[in-house]
N, C-alpha and C positions, 0 to 999 in steps of 0.2 A: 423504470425498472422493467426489465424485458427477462421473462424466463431463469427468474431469480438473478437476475446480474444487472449493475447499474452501473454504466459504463462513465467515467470523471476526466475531463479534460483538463490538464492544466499546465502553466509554463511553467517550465524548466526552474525558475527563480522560485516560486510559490510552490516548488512539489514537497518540500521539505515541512514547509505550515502545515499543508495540507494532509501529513501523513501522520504529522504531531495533533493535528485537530482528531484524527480518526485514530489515535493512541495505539498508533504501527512502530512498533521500534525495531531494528536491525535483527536483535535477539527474538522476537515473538514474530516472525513472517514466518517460520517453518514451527509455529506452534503447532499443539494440538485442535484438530479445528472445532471441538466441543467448547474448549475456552476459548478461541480469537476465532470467530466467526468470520470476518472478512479477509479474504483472499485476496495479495496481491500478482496476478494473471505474470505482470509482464517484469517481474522482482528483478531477472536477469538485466534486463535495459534502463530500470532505473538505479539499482543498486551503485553504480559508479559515481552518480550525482547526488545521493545523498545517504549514502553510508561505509562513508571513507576514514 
């Protein structure tokens, strides 16, 4: 973690696990961020692949 941000690589197949492990659901990305603390930076480019 660099300057509060931890940057997560992952494929395309697994982004879906990956966002269900870190309890990111479609509805809570544009929460308030006092409740969902993690921020996802790039929501526009992965939005098509896993919240269709």
């Amino acid at each position: 973690m660099e300057e509060g941000k931890l940057t997560l690589t992952v494929r395309a197949s697994l982004l879906a696990y990956l966002l269900k492990a870190l309890r990111i659901e479609a509805h809570t990305v544009h929460a308030d961020p006092k409740a969902q603390q993690i921020v996802v930076e790039n929501f526009d480019k992965i939005k098509n692949r896993v919240f269709v």
